[in-house]
C-alpha beads as a LAMMPS data file, in Angstrom:
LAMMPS data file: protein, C-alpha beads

66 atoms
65 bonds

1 atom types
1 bond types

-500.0 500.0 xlo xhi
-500.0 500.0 ylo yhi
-500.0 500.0 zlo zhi

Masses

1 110.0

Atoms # bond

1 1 1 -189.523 343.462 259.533
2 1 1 -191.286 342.208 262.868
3 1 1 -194.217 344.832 264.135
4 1 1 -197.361 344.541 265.910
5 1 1 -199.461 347.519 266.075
6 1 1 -199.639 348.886 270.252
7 1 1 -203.480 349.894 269.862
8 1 1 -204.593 346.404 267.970
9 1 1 -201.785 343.994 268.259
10 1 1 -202.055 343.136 264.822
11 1 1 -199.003 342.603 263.305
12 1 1 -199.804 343.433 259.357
13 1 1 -198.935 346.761 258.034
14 1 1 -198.351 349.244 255.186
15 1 1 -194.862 351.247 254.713
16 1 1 -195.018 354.551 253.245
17 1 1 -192.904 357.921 252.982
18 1 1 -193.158 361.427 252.962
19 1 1 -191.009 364.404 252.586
20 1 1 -191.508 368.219 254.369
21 1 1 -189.879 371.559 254.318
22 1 1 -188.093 372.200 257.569
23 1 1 -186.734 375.814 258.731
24 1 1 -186.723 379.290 256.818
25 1 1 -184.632 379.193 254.080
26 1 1 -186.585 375.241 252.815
27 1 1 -189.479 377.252 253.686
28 1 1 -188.325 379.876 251.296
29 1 1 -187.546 377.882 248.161
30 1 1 -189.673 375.120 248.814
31 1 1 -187.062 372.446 249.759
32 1 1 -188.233 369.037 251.069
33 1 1 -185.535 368.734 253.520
34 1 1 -187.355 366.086 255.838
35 1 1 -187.891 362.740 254.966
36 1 1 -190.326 360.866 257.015
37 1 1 -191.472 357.110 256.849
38 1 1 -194.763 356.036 258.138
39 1 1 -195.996 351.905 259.239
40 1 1 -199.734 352.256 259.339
41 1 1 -201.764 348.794 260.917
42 1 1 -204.115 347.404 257.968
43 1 1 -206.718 346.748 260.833
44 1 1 -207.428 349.944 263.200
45 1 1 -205.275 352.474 261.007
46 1 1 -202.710 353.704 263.476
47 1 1 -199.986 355.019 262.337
48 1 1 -195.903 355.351 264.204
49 1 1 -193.644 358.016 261.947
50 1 1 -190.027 357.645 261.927
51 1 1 -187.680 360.441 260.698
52 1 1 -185.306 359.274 257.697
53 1 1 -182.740 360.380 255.949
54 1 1 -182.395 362.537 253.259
55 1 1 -179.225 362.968 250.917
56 1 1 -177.905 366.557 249.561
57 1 1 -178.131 365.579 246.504
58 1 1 -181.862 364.939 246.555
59 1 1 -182.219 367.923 248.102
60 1 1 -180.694 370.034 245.405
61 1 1 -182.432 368.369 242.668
62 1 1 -185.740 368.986 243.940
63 1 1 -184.716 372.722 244.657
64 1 1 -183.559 372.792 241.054
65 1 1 -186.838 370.744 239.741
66 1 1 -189.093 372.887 241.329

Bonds

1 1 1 2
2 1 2 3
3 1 3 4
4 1 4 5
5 1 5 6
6 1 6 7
7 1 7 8
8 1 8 9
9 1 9 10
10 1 10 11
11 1 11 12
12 1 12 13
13 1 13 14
14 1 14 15
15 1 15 16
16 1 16 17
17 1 17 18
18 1 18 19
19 1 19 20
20 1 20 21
21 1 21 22
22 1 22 23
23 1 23 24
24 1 24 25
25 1 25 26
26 1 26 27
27 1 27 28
28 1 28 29
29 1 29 30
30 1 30 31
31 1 31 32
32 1 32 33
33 1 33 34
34 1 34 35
35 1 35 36
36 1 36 37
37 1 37 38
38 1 38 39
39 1 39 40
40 1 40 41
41 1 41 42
42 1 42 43
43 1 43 44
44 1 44 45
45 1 45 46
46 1 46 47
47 1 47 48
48 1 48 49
49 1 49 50
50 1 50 51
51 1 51 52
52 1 52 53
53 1 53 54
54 1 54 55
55 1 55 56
56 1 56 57
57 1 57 58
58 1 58 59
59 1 59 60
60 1 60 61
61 1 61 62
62 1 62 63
63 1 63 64
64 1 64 65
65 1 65 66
């Protein structure tokens, strides 16, 4: 993947992920409904987020795991 950072223009970076509850009924049962993936520049720290994808099946396990 090609990326250089808009604030820096340094092009190395770290990929991460994380997930949130979205709307009442997540809220409710504490499902992590919204995936998220983050590219943060190694040099000045800013960060884009991009909304993934998550499956239904992940979803139900972590309503069942939790």
């Amino acid at each position: 993947m090609e990326w250089k950072c808009i604030k820096c223009e340094n092009t190395e970076f770290e990929k991460d992920q994380f997930q949130a509850t979205g709307g009442n009924f997540s809220k409710l049962f504490d499902v992590q409904n919204k995936k998220f993936i983050t590219i943060t520049c190694t040099k000045c720290g800013y960060t884009e987020l991009y909304k993934g994808t998550t499956s239904a099946g992940m979803n139900i396990l972590d309503f069942l795991i939790d």
